[in-house]
C-alpha positions in Angstrom: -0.1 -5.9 36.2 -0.6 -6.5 32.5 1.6 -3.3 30.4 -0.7 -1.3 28.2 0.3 -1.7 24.8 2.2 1.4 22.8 -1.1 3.4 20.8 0.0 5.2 17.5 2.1 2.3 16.7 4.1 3.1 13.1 2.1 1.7 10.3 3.5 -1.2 7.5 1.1 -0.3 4.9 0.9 -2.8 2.2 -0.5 -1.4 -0.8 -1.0 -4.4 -3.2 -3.6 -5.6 -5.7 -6.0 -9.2 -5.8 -4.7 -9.3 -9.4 -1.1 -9.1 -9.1 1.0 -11.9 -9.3 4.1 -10.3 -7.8 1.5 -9.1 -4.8 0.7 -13.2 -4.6 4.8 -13.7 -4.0 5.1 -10.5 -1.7 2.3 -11.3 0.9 3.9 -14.2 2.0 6.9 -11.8 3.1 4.6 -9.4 4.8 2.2 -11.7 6.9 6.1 -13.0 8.3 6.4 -9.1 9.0 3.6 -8.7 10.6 4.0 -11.6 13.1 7.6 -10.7 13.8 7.1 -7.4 14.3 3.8 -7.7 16.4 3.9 -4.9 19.2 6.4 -2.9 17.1 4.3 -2.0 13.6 0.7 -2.2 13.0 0.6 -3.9 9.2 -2.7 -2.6 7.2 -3.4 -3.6 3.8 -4.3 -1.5 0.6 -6.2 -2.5 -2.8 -4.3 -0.3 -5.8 -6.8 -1.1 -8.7 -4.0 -2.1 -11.2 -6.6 -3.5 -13.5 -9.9 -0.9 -13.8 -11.9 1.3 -16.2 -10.6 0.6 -19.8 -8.0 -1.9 -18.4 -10.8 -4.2 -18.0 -10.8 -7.0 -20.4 -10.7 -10.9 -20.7 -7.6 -12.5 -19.4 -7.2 -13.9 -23.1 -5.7 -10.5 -23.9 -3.1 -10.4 -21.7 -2.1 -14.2 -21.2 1.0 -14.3 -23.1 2.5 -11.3 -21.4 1.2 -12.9 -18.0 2.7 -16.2 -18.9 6.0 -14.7 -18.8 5.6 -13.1 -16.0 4.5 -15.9 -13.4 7.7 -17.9 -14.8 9.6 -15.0 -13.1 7.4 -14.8 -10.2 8.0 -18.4 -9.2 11.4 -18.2 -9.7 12.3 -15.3 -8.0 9.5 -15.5 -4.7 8.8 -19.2 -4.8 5.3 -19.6 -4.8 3.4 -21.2 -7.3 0.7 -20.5 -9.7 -0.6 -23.8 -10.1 -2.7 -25.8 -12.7 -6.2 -24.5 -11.8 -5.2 -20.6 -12.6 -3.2 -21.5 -15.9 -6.2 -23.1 -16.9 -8.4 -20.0 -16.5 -5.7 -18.3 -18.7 -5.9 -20.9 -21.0 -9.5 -20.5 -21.6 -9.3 -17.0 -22.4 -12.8 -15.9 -20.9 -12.2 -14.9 -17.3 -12.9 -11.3 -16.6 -10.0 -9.7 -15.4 -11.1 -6.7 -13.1 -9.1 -5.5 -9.9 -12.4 -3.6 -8.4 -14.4 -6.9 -7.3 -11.6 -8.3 -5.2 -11.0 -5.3 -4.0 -14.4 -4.5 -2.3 -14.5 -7.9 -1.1 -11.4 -6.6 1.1 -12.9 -3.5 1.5 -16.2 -5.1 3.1 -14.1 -7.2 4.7 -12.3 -4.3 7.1 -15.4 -2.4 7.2 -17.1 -5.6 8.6 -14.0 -6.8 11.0 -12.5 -3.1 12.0 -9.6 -4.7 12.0 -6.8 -4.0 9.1 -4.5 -6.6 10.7 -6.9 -8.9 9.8 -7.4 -7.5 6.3 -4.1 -8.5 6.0 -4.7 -12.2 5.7 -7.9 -12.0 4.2 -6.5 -10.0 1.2 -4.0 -12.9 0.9 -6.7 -15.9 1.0 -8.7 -13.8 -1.7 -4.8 -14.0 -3.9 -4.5 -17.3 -3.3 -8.5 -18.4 -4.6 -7.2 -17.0 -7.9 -3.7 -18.0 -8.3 -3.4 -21.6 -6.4 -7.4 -22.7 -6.8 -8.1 -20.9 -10.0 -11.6 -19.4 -8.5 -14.0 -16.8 -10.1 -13.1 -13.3 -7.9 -16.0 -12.0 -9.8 -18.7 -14.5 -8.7 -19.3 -13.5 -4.9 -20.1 -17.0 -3.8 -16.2 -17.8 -4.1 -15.6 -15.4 -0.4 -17.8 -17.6 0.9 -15.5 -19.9 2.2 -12.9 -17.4 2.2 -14.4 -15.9 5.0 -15.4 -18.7 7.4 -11.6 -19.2 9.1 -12.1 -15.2 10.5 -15.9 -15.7 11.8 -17.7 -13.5 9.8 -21.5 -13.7 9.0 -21.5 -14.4 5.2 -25.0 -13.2 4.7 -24.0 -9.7 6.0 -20.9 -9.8 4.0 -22.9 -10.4 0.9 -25.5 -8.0 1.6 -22.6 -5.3 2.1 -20.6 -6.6 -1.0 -23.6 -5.5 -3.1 -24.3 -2.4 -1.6 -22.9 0.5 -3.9 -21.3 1.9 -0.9 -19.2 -0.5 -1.5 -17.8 -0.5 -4.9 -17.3 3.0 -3.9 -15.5 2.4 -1.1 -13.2 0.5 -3.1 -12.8 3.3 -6.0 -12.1 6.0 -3.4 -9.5 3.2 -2.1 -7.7 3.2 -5.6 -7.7 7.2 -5.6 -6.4 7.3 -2.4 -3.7 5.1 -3.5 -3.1 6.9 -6.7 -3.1 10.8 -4.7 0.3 9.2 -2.5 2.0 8.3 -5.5 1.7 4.9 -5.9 2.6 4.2 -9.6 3.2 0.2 -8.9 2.1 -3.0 -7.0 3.0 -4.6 -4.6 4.5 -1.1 -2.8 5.2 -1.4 0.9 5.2 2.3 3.0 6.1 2.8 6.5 4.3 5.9 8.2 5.8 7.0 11.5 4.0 9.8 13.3 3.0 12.2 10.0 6.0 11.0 8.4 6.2 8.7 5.4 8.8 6.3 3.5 8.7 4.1 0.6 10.0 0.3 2.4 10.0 -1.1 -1.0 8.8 -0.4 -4.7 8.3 -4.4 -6.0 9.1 -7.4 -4.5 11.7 -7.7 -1.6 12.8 -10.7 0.0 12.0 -10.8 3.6 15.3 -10.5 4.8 15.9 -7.2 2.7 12.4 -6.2 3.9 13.1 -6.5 7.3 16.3 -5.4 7.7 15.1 -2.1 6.2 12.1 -1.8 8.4 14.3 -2.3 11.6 17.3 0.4 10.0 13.7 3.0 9.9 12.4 1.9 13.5 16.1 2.7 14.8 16.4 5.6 12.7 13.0 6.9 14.3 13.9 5.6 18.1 17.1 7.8 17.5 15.4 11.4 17.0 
């Protein structure tokens, strides 16, 4: 006889954002998470809108500053931003806006119903931008983002249109905003009603995972 699986699993939730380049290093850390700890933690992912409303702006006006900061990122994470991207920052006219990634993910769950999922589709959405250098703002480029999960493109970019959905990703940036949230990537363990900050930034996965098995103890022990 097959055991039923445990319901009300704790929750990894992995707030992070399409545009963040310390997100791109971190996902790589949860997706290991989520396949170690399958059984154990249901991992769900969350878009934080770190570029939105007057934020909004060409890529040109923040490329030195970003520069900088994928050196560090690389160094620190070790993935790689690689030619294609640093060529879109070169040329200065790529609009750099959180909300249309984010509603691709958005669509995405509402589409699947399943945030595990989500997961891996936020991190192929990361990866169009930082390793292929591809347009997040032109809805073609999810088209072959989504064809590895099965889902009917036509729906997606019926959906991905819809202003339900670019509302469904603003309410998803409040709702990140309301718990506090004041920096991507942030991961957040919720056990039962309870909450508690995993990590605020990047973590490597040993850190990350030793900390996430010190709270499952911790819980198992009440």
């Amino acid at each position: 006889m097959t055991p039923t699986p445990p319901e009300n699993l704790p929750e990894l939730l992995y707030i992070q954002d399409p545009l963040c380049g310390w997100c791109y290093g971190t996902s790589p850390v949860i997706n290991r998470l989520q396949e170690e700890f399958a059984g154990r933690v249901d991992v769900s992912v969350l878009c934080g809108g770190m570029v939105k409303g007057e934020d909004v702006g060409t890529i040109a006006e923040i490329w030195d500053g970003l520069k900088t900061s994928l050196n560090d990122v690389e160094q620190v994470t070790g993935v790689q931003f690689v030619e294609a991207f640093k060529a879109l920052g070169a040329a200065g006219d790529y609009r750099y806006d959180s909300e249309p990634p984010s509603r691709a993910i958005a669509t995405f769950r509402q589409l699947t119903q399943d945030p595990a999922r989500a997961v891996a589709f936020a991190h192929a959405v990361q990866t169009a931008l930082f390793r292929d250098g591809q347009d997040l703002n032109d809805p073609s480029t999810y088209n072959d983002l989504l064809a590895p999960f099965g889902v009917d493109v036509v729906e997606f970019q019926r959906r991905w249109a819809a202003p339900e959905s670019a509302r469904a990703a603003q309410q998803e940036f409040a709702a990140v905003a309301r718990i506090g949230v004041e920096g991507f990537p942030t991961a957040v363990v919720r056990i039962g009603e309870q909450g508690y900050v995993l990590a605020r930034g990047y973590q490597p996965y040993e850190q990350m995972r030793a900390g996430l098995e010190q709270l499952l103890r911790e819980e198992m022990s009440r």
